[in-house]
C-alpha positions as CSV (number, residue, x, y, z in Angstrom):
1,X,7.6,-135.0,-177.1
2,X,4.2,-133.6,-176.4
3,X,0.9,-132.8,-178.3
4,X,0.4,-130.1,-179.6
5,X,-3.3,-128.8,-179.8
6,X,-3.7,-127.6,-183.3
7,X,-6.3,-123.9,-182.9
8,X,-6.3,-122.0,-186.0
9,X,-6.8,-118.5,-185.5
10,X,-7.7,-117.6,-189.0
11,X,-10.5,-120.4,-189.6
12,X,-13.3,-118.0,-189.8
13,X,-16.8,-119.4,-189.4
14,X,-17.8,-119.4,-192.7
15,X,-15.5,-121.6,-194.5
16,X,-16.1,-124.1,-190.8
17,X,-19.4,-124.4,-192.0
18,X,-18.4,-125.0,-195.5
19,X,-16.0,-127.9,-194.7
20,X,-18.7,-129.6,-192.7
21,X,-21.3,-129.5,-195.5
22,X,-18.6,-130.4,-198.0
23,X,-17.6,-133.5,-196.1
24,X,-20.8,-134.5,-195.5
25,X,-21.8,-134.3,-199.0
26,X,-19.1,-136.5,-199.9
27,X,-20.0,-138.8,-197.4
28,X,-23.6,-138.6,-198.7
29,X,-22.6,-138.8,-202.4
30,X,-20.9,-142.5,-201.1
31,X,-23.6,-143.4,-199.4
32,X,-26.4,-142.3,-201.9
33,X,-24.7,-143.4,-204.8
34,X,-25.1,-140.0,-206.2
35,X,-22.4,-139.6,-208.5
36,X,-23.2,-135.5,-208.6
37,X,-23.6,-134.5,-205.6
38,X,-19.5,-136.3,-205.3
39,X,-19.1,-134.1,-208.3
40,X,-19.9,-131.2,-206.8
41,X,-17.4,-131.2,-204.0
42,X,-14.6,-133.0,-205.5
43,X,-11.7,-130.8,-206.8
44,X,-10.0,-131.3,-210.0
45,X,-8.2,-133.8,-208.7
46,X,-8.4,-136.1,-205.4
47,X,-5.4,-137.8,-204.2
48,X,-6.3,-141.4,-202.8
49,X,-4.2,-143.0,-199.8
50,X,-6.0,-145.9,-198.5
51,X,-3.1,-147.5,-197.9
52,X,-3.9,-147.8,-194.1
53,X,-7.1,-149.3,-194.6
54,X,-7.2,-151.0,-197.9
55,X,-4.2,-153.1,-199.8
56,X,-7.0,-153.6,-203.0
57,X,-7.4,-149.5,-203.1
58,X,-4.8,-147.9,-205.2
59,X,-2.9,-144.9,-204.4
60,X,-2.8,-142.8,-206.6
61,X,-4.3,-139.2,-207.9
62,X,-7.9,-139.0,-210.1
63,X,-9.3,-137.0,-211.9
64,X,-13.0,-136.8,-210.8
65,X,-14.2,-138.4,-213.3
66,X,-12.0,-141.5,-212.4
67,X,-12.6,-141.1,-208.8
68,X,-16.1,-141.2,-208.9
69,X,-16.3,-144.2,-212.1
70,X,-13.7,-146.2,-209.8
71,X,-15.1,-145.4,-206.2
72,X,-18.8,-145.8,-207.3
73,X,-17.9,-149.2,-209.8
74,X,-20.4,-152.7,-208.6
75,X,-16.8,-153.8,-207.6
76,X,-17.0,-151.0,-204.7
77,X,-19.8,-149.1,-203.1
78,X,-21.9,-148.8,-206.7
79,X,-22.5,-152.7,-205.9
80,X,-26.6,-152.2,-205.9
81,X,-27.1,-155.1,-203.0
82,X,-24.3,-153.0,-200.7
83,X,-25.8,-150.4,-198.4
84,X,-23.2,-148.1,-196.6
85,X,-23.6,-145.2,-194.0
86,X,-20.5,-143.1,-193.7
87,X,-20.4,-141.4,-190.1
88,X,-18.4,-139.0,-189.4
89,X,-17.5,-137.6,-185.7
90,X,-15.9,-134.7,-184.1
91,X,-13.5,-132.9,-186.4
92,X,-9.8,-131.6,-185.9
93,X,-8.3,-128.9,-188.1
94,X,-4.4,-129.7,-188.8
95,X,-3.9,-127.0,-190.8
96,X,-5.8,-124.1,-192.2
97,X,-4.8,-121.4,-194.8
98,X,-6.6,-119.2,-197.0
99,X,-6.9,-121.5,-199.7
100,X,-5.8,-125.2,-197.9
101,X,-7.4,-127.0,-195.0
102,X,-6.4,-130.3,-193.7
103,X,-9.3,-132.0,-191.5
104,X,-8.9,-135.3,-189.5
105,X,-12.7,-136.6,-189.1
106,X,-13.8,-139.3,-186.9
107,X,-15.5,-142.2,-188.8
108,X,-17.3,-144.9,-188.9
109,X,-18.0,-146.6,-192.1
110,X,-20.7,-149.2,-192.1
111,X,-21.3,-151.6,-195.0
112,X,-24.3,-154.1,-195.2
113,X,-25.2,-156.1,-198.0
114,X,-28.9,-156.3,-198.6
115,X,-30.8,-159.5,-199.2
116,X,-32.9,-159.2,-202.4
117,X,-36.9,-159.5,-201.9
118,X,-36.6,-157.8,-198.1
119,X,-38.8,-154.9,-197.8
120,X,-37.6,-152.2,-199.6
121,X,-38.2,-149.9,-196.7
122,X,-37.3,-152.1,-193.7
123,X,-33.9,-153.6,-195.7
124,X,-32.4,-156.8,-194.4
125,X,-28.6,-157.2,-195.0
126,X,-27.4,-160.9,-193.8
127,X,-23.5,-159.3,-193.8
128,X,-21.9,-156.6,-192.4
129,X,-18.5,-154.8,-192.2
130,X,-18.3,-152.1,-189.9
131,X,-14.6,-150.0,-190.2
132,X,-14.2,-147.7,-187.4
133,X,-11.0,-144.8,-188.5
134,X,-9.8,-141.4,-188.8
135,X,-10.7,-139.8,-192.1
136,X,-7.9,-137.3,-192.9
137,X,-9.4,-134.7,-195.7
138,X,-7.5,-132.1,-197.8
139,X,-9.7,-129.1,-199.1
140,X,-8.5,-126.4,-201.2
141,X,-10.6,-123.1,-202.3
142,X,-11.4,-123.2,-205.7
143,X,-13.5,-119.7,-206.8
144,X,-14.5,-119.4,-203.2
145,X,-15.7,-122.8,-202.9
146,X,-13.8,-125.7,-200.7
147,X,-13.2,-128.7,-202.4
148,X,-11.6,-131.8,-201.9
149,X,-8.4,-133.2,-202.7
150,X,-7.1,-135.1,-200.5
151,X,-8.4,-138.5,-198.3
152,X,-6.1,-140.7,-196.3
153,X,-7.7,-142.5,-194.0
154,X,-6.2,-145.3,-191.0
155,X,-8.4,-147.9,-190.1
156,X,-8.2,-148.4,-186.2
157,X,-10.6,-151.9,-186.6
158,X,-13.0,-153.5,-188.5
159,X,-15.5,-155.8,-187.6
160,X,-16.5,-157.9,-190.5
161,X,-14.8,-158.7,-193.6
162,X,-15.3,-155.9,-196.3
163,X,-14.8,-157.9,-199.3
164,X,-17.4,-160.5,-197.8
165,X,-19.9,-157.8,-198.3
166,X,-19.5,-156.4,-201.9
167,X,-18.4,-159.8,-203.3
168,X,-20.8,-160.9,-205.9
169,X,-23.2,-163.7,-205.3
């Protein structure tokens, strides 16, 4: 068996640029804790698969409402005292149609937790998780706009312990 380099000939530029800003938008709308700018690019429903990564995540399929209440709870990345940058690398396109994209991202996900009475501007975080994985993203085109549906991502480490970081004090 052999790879098999994945080049779509009908990705046209447009809709390249519009999964990149979509993507990072979500990763943003983590990050930021900015529960509509998530809005904005979530579908009308997200299937969740963390399965890979996570065995406190469930799998299962949101509505966005759900997604974004569960995903930005104190329990996960809402937790105020948790900082998190979501980095995302090269991209690979599995699949592309004319209204379904499949996207495998490069990431690195890296989670500190703050220490209260730092400087807000210079924050000092006395934990850290760091996960490095692939992201794998689902879009479809919704009245000509991608959203997403779809995130499954495998965790190839982590350094750190995650639930170290957003555990209460």
């Amino acid at each position: 068996m052999t790879f098999q380099l994945c080049i779509p000939e009908n990705l046209e530029f447009r809709d390249y640029i519009a999964i990149v800003q979509t993507a990072r938008a979500f990763a943003d709308g983590y990050d930021m804790k900015d529960a509509l700018r998530l809005r904005a690019v979530v579908g009308p429903h997200i299937e969740v698969d963390y399965r890979l990564v996570s065995e406190t995540i469930p799998n299962k399929t949101y509505n966005p409402k759900e997604f974004i209440a569960e995903f930005l709870s104190p329990g996960l990345l809402g937790n105020e005292k948790l900082l998190t940058q979501h980095l995302l690398g090269q991209c690979y396109f599995k699949s592309v149609s004319a209204s379904e994209i499949v996207v495998q991202w490069q990431q690195i996900a890296g989670h500190g937790r703050w220490i209260e009475g730092s400087h807000p501007l210079k924050k000092q975080v006395d934990r850290t998780s760091d996960g490095k994985s692939y992201m794998e993203q689902r879009y479809i085109k919704i009245h000509g706009c991608w959203k997403i549906v779809g995130l499954k991502p495998s965790l190839l480490y982590e350094i750190g312990e995650f639930g170290d970081v957003v555990a209460e004090q």
